[in-house]
C-alpha positions in Angstrom: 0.0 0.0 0.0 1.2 3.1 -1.0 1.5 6.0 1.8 -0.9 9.4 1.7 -0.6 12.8 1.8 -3.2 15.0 2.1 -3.6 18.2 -0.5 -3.0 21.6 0.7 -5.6 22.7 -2.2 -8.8 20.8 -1.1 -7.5 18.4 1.6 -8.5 15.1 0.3 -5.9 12.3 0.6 -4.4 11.0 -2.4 -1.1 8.7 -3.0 2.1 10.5 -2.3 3.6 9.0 -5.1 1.2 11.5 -7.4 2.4 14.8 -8.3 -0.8 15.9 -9.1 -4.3 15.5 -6.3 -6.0 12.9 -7.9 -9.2 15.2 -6.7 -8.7 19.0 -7.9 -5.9 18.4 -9.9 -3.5 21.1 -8.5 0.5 20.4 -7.8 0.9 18.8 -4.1 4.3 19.8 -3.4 3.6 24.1 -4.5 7.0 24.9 -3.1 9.2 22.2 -5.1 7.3 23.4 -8.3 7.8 26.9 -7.8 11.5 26.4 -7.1 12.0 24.1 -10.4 10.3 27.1 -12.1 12.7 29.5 -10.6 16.2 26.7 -11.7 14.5 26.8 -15.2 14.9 30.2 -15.5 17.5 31.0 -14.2 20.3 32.8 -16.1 23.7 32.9 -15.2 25.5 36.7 -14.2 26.9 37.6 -17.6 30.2 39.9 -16.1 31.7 42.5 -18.6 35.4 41.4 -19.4 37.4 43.5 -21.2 37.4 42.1 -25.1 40.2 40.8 -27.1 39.7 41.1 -30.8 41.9 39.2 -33.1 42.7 42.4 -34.9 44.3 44.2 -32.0 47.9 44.7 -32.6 50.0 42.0 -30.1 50.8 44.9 -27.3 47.4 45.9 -27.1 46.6 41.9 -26.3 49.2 41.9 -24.1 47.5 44.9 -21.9 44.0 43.4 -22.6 45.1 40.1 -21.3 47.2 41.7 -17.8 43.9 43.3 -17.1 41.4 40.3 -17.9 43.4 38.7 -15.4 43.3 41.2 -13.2 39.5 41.6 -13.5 39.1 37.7 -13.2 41.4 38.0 -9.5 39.4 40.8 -7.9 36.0 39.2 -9.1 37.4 35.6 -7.7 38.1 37.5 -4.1 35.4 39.8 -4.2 33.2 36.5 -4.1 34.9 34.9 -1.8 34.4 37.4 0.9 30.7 37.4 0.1 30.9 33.7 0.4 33.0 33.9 3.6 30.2 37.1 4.8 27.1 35.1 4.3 28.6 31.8 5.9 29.6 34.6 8.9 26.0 35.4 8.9 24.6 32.1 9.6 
């Protein structure tokens, strides 16, 4: 026998195994939807570098690729004392 929940919708009992109530129809786990919704959405944080175009003379690469790396260092310890910050917080 399978085990029950009851729906937060119209609180009949239906099979937990459902997704769905078997009565009204609606989602029995609202929360787990919502955040599925939210993961499918989701787009990751699309940071500025500076460019590198292939017809830059080789100096100008040279600069463009000191300061990339630059960028890339004080992004990579900028989050790390947000990480460090929020697991403070806790």
């Amino acid at each position: 026998m399978a085990k029950e929940i009851k729906c937060p919708y119209c609180d009949e009992w239906t099979t937990q195994s459902d997704v769905t109530c078997d009565v009204c129809g609606k989602s029995l786990k609202p929360d787990r939807t919502e955040e599925e919704a939210r993961m499918r959405n989701f787009k990751p944080l699309d940071i500025p570098l500076i460019p590198i175009n292939d017809d830059d003379h080789w100096f100008v690469k040279g600069v463009k690729i000191v300061l990339r790396t630059g960028q890339m260092i004080f992004i990579a310890i900028a989050s790390a004392v947000v990480y460090i910050a929020s697991g403070a917080a806790h």
